[in-house]
KOLMARZA-827208 format. One line per field, with one value per residue: x negated, y, z negated of N, C-alpha, C in turn; residue number from 1. Coordinates in steps of 0.05 Angstrom, whole numbers, plus 5000, padded with zeros to 4 digits. Layout:
% KOLMARZA-827208
npx <- [X	...]
npy <- [Y	...]
npz <- [Z	...]
capx <- [X	...]
capy <- [Y	...]
capz <- [Z	...]
cpx <- [X	...]
cpy <- [Y	...]
cpz <- [Z	...]
i <- [NUM	...]
% end
This chain:
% KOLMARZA-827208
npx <- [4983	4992	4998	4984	4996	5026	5092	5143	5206	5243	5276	5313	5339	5371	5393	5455	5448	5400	5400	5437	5409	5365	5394	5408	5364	5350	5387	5374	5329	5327	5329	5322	5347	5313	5265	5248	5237	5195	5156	5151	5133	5081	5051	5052	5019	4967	4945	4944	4898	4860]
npy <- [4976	5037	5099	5156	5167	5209	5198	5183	5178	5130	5109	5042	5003	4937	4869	4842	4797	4792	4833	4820	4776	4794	4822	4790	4757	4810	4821	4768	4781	4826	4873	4929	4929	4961	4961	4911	4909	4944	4917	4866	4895	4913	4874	4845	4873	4880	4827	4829	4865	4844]
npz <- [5000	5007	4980	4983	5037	5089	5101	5147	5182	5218	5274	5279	5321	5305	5312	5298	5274	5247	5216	5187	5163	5133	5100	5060	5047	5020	4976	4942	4925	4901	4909	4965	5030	5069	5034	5042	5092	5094	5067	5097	5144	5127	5110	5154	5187	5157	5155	5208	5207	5184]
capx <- [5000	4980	5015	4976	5006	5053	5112	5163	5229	5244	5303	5309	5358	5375	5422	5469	5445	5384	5408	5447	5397	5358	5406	5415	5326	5349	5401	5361	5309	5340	5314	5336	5334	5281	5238	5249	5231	5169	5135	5145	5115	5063	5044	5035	5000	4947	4944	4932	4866	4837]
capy <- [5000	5071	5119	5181	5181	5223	5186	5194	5167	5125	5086	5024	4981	4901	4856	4837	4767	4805	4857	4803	4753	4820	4840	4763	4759	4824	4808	4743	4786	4845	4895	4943	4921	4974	4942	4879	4917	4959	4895	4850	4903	4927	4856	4829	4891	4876	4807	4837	4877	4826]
capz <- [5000	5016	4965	4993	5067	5087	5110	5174	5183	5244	5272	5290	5321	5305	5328	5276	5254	5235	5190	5160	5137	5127	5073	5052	5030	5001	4952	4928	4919	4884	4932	4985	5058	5071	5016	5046	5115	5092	5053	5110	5170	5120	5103	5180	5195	5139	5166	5246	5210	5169]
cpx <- [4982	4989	5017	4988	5025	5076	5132	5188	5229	5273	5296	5327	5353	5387	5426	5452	5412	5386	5423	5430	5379	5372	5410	5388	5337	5363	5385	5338	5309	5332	5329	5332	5313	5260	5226	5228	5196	5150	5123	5124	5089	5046	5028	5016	4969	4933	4931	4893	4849	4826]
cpy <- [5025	5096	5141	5186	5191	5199	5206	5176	5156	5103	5069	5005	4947	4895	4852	4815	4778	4817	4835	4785	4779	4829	4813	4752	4785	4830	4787	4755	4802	4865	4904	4928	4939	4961	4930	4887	4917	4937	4877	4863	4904	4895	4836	4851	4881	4846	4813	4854	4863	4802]
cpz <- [5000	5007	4973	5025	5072	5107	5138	5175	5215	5245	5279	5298	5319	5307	5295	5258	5235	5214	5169	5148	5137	5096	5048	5031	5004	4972	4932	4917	4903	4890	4948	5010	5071	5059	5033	5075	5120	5090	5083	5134	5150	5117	5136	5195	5176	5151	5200	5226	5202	5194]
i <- [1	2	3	4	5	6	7	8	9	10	11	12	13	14	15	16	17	18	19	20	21	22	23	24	25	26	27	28	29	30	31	32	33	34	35	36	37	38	39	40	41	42	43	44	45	46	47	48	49	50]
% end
C-alpha cells in the first residue's frame, strides 16, 4: 500500500455476474466492494513487479 499518493477516481464498467460475486467475496469478508476491488488490483499489480 502507498498511503502518500494522491488518488483519482475512475469508472469502470462490469457485467453483472461480476459485481455480484464481487459483492458476494465482499459480504463474507465484511468489506466494501471497492476494498475487495483495490486489494485485489493492488495485489496482482505487486505480483506483475516482483
Amino acid at each position: 500500500r502507498r498511503p502518500a499518493q494522491e488518488q483519482r477516481r475512475v469508472n469502470v464498467d462490469f457485467p453483472l455476474w461480476m459485481i455480484q460475486s464481487l459483492d458476494r467475496e465482499a459480504r463474507r469478508l465484511g468489506v466494501t466492494r471497492q476494498s475487495i476491488i483495490k486489494v485485489w488490483i493492488a495485489e496482482r499489480l505487486e505480483r506483475k513487479v516482483s
